[in-house]
PyMOL Python script that loads the backbone (N, CA, C, O; Angstrom):
from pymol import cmd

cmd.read_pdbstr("""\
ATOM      1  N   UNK A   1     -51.052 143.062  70.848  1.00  0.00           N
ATOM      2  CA  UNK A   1     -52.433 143.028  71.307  1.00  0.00           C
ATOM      3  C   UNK A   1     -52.486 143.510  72.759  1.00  0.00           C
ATOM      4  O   UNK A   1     -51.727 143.122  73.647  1.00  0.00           O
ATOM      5  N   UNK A   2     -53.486 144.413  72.896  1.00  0.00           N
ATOM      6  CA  UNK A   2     -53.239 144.870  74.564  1.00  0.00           C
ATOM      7  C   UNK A   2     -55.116 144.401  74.729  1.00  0.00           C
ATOM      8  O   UNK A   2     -56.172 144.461  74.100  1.00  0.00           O
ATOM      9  N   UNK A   3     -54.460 143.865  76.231  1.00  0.00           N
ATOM     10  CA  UNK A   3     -55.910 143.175  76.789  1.00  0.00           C
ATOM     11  C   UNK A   3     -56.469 144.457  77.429  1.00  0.00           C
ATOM     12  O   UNK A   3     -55.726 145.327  77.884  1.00  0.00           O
ATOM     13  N   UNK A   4     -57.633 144.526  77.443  1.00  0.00           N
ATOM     14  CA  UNK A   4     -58.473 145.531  78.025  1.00  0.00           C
ATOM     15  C   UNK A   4     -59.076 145.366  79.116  1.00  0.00           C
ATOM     16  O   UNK A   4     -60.281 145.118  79.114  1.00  0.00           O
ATOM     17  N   UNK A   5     -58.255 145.485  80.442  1.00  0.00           N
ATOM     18  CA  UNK A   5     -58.648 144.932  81.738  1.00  0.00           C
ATOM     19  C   UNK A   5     -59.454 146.108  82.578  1.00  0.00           C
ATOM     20  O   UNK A   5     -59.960 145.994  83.695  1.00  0.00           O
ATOM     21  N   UNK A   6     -59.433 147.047  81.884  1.00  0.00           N
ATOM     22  CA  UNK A   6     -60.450 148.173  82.408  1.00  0.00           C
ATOM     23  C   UNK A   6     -61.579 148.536  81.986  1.00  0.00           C
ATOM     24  O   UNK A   6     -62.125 149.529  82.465  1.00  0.00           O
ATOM     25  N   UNK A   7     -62.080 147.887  81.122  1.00  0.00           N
ATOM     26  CA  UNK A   7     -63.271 148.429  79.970  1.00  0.00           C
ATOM     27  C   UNK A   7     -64.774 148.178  81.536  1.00  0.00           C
ATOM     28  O   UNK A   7     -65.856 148.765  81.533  1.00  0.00           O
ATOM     29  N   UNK A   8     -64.511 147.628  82.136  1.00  0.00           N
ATOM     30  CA  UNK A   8     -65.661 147.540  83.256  1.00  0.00           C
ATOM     31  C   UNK A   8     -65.774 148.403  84.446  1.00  0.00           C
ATOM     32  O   UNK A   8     -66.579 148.262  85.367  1.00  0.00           O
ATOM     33  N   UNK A   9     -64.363 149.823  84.246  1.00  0.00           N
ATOM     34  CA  UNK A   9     -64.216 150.244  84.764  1.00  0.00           C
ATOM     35  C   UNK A   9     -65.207 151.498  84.891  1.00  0.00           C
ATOM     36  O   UNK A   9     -64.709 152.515  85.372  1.00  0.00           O
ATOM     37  N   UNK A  10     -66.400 151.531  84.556  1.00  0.00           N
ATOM     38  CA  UNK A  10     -67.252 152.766  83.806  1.00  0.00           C
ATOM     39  C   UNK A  10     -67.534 153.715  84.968  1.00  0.00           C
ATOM     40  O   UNK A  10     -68.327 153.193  85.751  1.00  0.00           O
ATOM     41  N   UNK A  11     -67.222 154.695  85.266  1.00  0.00           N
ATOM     42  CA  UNK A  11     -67.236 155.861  86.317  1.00  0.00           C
ATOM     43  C   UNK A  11     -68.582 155.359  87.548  1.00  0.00           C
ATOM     44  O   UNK A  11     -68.583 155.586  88.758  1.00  0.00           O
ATOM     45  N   UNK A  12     -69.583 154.664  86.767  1.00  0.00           N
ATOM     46  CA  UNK A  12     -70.594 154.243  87.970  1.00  0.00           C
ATOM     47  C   UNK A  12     -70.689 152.968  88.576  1.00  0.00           C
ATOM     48  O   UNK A  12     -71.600 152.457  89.228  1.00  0.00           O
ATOM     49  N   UNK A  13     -69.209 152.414  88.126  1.00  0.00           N
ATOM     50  CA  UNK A  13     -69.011 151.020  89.185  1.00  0.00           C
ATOM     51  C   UNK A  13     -68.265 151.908  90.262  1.00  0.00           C
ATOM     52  O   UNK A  13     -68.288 151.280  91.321  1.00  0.00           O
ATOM     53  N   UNK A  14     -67.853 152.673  90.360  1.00  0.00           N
ATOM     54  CA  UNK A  14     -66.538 153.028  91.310  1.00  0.00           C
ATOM     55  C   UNK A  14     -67.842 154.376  92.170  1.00  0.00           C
ATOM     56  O   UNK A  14     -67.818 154.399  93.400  1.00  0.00           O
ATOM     57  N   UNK A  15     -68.642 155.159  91.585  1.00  0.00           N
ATOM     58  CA  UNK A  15     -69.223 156.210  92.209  1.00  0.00           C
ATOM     59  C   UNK A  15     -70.753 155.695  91.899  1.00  0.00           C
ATOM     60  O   UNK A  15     -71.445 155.682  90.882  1.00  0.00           O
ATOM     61  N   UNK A  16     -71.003 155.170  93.603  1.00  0.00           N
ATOM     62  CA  UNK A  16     -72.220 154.608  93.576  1.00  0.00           C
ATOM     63  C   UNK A  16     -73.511 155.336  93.867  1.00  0.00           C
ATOM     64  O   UNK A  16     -74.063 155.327  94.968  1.00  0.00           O
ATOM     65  N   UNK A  17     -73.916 155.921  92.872  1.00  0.00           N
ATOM     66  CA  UNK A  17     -74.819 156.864  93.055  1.00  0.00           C
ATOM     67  C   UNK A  17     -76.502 156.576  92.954  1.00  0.00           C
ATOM     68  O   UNK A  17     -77.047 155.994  92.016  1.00  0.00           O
ATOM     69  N   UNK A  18     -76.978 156.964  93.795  1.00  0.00           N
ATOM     70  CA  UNK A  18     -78.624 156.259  93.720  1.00  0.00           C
ATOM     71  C   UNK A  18     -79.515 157.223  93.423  1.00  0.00           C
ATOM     72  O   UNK A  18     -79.389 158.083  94.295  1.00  0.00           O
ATOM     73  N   UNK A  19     -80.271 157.508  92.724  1.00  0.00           N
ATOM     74  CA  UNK A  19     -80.327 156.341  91.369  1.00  0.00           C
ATOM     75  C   UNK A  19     -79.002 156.811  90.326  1.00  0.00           C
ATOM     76  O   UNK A  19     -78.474 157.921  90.393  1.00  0.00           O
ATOM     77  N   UNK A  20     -78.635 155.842  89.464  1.00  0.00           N
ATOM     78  CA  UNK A  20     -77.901 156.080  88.557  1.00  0.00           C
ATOM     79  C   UNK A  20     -77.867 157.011  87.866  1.00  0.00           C
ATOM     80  O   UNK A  20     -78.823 156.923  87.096  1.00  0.00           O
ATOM     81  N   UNK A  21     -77.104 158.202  87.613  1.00  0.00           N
ATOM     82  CA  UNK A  21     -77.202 159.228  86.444  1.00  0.00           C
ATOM     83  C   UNK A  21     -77.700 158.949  85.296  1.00  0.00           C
ATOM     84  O   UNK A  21     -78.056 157.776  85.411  1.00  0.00           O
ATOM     85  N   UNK A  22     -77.998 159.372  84.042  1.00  0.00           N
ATOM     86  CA  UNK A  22     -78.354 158.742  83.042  1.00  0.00           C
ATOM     87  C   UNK A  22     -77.080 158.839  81.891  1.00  0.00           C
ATOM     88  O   UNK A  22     -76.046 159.479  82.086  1.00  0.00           O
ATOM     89  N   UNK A  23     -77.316 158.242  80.941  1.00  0.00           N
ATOM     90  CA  UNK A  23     -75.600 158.267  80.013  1.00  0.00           C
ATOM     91  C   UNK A  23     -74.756 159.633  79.872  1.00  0.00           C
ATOM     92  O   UNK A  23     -73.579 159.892  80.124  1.00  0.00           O
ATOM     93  N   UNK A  24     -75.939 160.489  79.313  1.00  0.00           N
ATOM     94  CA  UNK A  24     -75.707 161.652  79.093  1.00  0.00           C
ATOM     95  C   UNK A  24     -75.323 162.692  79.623  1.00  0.00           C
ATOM     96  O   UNK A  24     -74.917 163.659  78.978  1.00  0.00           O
ATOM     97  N   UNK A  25     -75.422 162.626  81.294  1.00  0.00           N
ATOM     98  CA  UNK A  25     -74.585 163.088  82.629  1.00  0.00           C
ATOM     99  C   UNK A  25     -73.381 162.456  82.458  1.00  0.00           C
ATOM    100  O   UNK A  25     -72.560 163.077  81.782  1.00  0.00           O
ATOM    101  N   UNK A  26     -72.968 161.099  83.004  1.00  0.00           N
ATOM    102  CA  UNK A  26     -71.936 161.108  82.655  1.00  0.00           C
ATOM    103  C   UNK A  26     -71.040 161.550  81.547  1.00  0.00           C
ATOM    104  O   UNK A  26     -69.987 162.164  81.716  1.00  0.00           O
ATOM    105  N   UNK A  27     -71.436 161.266  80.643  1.00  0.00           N
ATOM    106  CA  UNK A  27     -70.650 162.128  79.082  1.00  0.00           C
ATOM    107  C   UNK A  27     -70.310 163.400  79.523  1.00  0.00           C
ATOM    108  O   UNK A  27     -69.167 163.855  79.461  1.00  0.00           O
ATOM    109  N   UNK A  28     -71.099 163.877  79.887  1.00  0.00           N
ATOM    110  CA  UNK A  28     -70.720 165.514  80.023  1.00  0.00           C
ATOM    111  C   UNK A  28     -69.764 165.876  81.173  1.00  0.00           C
ATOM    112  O   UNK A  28     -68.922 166.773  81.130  1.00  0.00           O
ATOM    113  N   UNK A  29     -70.099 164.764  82.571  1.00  0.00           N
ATOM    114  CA  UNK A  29     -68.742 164.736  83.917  1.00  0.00           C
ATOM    115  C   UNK A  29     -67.908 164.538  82.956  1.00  0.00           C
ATOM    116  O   UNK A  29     -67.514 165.606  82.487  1.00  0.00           O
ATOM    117  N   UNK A  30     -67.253 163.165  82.215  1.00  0.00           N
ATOM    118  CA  UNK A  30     -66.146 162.980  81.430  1.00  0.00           C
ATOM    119  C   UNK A  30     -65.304 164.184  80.599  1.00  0.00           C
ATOM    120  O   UNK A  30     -64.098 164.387  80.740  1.00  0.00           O
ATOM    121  N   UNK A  31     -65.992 164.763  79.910  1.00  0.00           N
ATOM    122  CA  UNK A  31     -66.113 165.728  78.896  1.00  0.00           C
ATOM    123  C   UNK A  31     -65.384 166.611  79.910  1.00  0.00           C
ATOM    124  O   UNK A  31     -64.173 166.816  79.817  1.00  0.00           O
ATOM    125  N   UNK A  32     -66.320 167.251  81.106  1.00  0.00           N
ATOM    126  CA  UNK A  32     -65.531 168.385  81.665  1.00  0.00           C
ATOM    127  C   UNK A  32     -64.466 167.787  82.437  1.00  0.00           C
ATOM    128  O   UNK A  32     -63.698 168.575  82.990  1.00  0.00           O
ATOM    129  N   UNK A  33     -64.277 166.590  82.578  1.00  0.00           N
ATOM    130  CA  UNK A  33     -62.648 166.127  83.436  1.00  0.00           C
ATOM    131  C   UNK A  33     -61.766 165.800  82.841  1.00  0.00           C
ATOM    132  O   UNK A  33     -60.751 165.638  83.518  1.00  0.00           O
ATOM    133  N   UNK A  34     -61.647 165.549  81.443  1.00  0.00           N
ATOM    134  CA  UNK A  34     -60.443 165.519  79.877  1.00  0.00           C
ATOM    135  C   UNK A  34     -59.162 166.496  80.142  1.00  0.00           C
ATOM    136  O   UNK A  34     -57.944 166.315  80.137  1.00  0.00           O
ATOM    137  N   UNK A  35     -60.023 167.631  80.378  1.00  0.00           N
ATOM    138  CA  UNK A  35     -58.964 168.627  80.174  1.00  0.00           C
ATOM    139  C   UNK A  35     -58.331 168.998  81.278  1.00  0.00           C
ATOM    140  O   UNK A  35     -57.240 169.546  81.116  1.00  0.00           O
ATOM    141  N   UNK A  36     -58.847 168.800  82.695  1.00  0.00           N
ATOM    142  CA  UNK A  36     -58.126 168.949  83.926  1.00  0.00           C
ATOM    143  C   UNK A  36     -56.849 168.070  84.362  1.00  0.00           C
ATOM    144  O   UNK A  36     -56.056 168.421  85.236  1.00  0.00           O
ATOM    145  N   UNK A  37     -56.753 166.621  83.465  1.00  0.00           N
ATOM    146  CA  UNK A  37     -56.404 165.235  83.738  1.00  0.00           C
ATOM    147  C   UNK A  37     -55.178 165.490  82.802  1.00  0.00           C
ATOM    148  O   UNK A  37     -54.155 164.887  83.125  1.00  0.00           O
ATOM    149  N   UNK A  38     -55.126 166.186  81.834  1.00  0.00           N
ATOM    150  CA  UNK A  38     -54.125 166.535  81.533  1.00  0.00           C
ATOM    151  C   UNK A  38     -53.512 165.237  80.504  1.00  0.00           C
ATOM    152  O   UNK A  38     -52.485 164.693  80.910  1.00  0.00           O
ATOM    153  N   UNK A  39     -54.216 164.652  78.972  1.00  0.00           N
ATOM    154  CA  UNK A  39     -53.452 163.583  78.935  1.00  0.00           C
ATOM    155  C   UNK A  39     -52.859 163.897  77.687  1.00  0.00           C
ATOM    156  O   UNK A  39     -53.267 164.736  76.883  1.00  0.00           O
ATOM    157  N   UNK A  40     -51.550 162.931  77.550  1.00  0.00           N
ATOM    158  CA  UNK A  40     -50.545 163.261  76.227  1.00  0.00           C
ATOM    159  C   UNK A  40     -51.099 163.817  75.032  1.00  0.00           C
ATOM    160  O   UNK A  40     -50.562 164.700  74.364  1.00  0.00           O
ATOM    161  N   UNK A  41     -52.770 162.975  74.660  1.00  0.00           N
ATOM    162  CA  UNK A  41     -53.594 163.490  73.560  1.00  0.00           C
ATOM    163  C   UNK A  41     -54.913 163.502  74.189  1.00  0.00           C
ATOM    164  O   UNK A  41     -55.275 162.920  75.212  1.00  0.00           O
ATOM    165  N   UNK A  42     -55.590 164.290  73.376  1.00  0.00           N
ATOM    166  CA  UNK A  42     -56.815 164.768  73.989  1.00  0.00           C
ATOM    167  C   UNK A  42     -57.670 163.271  73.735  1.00  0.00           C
ATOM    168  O   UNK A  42     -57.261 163.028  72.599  1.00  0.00           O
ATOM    169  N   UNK A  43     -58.321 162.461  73.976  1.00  0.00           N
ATOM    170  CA  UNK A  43     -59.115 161.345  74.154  1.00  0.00           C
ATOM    171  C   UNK A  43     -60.309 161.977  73.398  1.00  0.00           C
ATOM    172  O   UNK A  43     -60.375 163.204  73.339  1.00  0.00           O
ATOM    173  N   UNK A  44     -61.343 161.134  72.762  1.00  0.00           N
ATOM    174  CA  UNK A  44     -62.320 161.777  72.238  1.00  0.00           C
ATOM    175  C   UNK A  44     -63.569 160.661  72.853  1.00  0.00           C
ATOM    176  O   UNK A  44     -64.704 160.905  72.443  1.00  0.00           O
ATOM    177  N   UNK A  45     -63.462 159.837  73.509  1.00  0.00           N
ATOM    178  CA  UNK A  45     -64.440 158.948  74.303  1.00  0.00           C
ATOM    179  C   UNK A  45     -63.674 158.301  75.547  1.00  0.00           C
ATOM    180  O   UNK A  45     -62.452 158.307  75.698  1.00  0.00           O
ATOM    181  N   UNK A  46     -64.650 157.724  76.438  1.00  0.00           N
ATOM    182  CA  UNK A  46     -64.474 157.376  77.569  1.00  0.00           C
ATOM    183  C   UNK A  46     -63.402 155.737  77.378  1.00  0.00           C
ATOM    184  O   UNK A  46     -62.523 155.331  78.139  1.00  0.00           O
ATOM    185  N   UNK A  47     -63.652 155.433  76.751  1.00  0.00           N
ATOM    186  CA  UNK A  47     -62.718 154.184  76.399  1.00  0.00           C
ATOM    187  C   UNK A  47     -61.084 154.272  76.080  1.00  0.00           C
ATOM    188  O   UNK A  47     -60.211 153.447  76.350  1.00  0.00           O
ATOM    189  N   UNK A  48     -60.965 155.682  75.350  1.00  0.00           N
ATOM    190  CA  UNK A  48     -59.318 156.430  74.976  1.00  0.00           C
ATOM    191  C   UNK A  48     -59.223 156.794  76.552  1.00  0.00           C
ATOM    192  O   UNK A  48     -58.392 156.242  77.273  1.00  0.00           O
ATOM    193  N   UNK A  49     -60.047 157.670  76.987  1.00  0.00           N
ATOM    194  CA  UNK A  49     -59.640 158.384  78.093  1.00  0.00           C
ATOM    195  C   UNK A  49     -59.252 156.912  79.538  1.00  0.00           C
ATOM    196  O   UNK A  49     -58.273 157.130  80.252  1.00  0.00           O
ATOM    197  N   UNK A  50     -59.899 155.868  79.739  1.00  0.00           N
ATOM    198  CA  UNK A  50     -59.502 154.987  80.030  1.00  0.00           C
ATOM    199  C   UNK A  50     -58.364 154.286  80.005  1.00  0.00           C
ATOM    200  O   UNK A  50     -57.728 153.839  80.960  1.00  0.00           O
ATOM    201  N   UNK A  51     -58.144 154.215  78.871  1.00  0.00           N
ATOM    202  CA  UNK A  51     -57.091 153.407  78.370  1.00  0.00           C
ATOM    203  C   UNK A  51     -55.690 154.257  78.811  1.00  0.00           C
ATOM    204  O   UNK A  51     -54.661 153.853  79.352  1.00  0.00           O
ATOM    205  N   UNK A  52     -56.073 155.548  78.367  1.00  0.00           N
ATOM    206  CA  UNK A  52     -54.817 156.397  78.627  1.00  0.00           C
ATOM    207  C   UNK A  52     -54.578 157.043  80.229  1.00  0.00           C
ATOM    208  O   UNK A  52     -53.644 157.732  80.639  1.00  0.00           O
ATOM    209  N   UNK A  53     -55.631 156.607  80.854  1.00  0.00           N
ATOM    210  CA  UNK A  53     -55.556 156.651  82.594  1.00  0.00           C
ATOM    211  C   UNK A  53     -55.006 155.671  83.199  1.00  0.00           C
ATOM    212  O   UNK A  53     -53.978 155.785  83.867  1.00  0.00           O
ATOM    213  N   UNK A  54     -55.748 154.423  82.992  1.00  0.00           N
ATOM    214  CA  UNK A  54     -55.440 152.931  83.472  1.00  0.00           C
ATOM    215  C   UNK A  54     -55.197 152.144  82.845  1.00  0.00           C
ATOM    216  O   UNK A  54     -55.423 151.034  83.326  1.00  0.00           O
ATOM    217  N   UNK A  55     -54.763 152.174  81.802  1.00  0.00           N
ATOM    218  CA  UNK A  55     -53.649 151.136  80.756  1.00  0.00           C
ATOM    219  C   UNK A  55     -52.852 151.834  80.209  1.00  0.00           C
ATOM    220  O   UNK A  55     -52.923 153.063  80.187  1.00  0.00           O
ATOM    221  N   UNK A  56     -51.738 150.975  79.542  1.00  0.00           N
ATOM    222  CA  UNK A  56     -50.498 151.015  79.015  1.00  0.00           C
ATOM    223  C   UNK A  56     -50.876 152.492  78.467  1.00  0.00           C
ATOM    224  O   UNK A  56     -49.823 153.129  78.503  1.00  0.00           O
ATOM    225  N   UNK A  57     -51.678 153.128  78.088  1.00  0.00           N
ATOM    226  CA  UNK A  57     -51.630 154.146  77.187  1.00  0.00           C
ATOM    227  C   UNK A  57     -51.103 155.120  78.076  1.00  0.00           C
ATOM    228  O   UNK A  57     -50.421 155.885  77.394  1.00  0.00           O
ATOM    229  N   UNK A  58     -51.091 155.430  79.165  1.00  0.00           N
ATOM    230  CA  UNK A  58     -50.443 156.292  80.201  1.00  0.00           C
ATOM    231  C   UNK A  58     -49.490 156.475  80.166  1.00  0.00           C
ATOM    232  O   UNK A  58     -49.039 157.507  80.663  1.00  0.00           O
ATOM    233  N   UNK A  59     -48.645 155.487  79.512  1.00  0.00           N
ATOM    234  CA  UNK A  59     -46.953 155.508  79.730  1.00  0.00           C
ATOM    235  C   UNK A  59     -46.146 155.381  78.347  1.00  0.00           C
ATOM    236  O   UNK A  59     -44.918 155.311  78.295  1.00  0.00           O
ATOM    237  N   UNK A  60     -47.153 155.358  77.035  1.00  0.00           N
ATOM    238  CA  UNK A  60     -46.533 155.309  75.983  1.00  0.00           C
ATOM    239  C   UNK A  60     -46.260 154.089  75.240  1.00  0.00           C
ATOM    240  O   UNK A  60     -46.160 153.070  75.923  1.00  0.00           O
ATOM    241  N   UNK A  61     -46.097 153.968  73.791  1.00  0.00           N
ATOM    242  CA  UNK A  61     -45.555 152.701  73.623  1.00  0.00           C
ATOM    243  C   UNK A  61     -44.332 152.092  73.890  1.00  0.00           C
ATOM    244  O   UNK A  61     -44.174 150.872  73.885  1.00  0.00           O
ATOM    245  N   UNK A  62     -43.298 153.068  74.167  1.00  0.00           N
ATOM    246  CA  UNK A  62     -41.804 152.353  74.673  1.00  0.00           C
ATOM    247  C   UNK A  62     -41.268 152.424  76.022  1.00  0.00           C
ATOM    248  O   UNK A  62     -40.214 152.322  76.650  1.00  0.00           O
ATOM    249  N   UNK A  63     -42.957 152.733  76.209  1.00  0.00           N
ATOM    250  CA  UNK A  63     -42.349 152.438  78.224  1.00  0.00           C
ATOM    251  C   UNK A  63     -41.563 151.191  78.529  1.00  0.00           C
ATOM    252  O   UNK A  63     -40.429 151.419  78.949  1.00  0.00           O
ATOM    253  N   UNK A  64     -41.859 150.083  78.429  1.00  0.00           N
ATOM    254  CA  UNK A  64     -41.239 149.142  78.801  1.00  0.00           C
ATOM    255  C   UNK A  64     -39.951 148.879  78.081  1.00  0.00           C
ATOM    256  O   UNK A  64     -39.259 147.995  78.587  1.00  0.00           O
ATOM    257  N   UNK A  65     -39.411 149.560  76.826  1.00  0.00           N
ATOM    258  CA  UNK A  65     -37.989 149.512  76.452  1.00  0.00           C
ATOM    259  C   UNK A  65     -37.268 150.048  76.790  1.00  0.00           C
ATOM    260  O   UNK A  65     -37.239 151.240  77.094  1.00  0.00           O
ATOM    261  N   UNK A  66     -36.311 149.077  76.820  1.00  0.00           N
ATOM    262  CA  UNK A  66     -34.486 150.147  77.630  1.00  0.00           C
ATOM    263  C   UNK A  66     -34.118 151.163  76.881  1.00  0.00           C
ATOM    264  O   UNK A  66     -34.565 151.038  75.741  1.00  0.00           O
ATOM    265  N   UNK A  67     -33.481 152.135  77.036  1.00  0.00           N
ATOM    266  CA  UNK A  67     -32.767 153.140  76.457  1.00  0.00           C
ATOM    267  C   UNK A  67     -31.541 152.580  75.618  1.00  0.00           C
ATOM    268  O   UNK A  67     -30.998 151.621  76.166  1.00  0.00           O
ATOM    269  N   UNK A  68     -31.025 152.944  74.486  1.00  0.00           N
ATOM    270  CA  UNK A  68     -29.696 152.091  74.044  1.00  0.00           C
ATOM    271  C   UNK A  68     -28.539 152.009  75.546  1.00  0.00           C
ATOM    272  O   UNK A  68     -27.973 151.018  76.008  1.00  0.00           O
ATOM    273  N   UNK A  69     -28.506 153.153  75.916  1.00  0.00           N
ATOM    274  CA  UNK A  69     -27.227 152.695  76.910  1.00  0.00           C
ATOM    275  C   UNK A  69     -27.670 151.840  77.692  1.00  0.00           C
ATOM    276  O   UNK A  69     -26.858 151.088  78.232  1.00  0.00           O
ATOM    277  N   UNK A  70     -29.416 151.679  78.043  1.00  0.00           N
ATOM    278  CA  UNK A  70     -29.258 150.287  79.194  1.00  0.00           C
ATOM    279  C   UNK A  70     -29.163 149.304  78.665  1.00  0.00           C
ATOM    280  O   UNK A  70     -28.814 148.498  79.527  1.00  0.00           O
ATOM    281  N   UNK A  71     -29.263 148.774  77.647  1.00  0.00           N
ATOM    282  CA  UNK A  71     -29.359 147.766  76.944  1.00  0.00           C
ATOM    283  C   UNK A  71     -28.037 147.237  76.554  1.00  0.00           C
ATOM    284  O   UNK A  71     -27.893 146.015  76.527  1.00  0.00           O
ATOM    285  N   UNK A  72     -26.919 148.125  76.206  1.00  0.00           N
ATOM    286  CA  UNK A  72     -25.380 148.243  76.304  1.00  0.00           C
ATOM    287  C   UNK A  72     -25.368 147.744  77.830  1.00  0.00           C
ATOM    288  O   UNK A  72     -25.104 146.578  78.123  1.00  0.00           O
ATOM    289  N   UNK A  73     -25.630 148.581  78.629  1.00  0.00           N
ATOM    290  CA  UNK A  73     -24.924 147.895  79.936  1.00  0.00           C
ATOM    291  C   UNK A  73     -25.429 146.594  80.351  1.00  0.00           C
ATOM    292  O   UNK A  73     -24.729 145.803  80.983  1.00  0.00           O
ATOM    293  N   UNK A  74     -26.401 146.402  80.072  1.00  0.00           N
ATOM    294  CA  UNK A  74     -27.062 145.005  80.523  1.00  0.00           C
ATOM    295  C   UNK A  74     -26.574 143.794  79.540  1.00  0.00           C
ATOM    296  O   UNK A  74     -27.087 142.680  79.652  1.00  0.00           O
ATOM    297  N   UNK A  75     -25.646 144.041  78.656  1.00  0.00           N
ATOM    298  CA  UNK A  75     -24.806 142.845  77.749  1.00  0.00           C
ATOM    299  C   UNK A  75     -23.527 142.869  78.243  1.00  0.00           C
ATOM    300  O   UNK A  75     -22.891 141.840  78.470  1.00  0.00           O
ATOM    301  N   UNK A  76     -22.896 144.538  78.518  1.00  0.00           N
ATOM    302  CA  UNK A  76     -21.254 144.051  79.192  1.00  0.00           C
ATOM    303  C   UNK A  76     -21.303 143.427  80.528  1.00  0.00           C
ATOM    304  O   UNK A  76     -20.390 142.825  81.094  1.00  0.00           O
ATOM    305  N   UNK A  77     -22.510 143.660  80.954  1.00  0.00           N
ATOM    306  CA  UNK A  77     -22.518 143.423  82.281  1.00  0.00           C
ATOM    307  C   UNK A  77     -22.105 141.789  83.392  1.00  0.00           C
ATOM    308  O   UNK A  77     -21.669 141.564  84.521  1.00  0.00           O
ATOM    309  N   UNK A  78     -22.544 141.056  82.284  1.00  0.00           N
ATOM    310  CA  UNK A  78     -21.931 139.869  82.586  1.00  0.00           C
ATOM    311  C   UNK A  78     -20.155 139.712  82.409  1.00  0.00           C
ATOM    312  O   UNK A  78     -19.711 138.613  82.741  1.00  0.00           O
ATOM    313  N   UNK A  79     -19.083 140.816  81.876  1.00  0.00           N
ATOM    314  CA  UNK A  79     -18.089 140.577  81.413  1.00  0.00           C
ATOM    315  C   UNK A  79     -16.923 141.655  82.592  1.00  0.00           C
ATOM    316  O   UNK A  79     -15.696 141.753  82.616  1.00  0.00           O
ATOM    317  N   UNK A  80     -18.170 142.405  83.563  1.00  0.00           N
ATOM    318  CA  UNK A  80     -17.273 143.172  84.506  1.00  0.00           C
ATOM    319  C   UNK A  80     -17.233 142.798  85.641  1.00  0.00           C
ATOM    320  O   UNK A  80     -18.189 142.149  86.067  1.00  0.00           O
ATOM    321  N   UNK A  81     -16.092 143.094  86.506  1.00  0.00           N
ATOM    322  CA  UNK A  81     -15.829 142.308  87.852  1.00  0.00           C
ATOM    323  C   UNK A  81     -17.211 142.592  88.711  1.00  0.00           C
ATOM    324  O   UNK A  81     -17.960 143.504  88.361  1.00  0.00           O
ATOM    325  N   UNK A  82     -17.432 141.977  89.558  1.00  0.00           N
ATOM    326  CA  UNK A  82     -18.120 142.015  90.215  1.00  0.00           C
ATOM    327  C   UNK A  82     -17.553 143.040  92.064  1.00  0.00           C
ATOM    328  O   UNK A  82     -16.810 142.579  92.930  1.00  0.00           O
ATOM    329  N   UNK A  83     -18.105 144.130  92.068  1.00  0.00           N
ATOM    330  CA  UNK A  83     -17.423 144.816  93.420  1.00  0.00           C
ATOM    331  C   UNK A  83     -17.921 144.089  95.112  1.00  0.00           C
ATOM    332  O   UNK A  83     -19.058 144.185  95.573  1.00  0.00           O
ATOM    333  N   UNK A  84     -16.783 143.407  95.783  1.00  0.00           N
ATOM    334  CA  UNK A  84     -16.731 143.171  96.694  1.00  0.00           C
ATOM    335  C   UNK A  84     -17.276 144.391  98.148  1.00  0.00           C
ATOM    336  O   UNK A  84     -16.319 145.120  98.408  1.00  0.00           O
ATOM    337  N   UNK A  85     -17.765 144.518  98.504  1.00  0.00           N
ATOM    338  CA  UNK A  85     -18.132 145.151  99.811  1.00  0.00           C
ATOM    339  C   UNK A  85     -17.624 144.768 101.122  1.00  0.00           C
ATOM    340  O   UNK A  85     -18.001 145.366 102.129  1.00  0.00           O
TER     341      UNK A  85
END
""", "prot")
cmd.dss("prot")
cmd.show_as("cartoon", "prot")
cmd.util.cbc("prot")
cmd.orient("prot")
């Protein structure tokens, strides 16, 4: 389950513009900034494109897993000398 700590993040809390754009401006800023932003998959709403900016989606699902060899070294690791300095 991934918590959604950005969903309040909507482009017009952060760019305080007076008066407010209307939805349909923004859609279309979003729309033309997708493809400059460059992300792993193309997002098809502001909530993907979110998620994959400022949550976990940025970094993949096995960001946070070790590689097999770190995971190897991080078990012998308790069994090798320790180097004096």
């Amino acid at each position: 389950m991934m918590i959604d700590l950005w969903s309040n993040n909507h482009p017009s809390r952060f760019w305080l513009l007076q008066p407010d754009p209307p939805e349909n401006i923004w859609q279309e800023a979003i729309s033309l900034a997708i493809p400059v932003l460059e992300f792993p998959i193309e997002p098809k709403d502001l909530e993907t494109a979110l998620t994959l900016s400022l949550g976990e989606g940025q970094f993949g699902p096995n960001h946070f897993r070790l590689s097999s060899s770190k995971r190897l070294y991080y078990q012998l690791k308790p069994l090798l000398p320790a180097v004096q300095t």
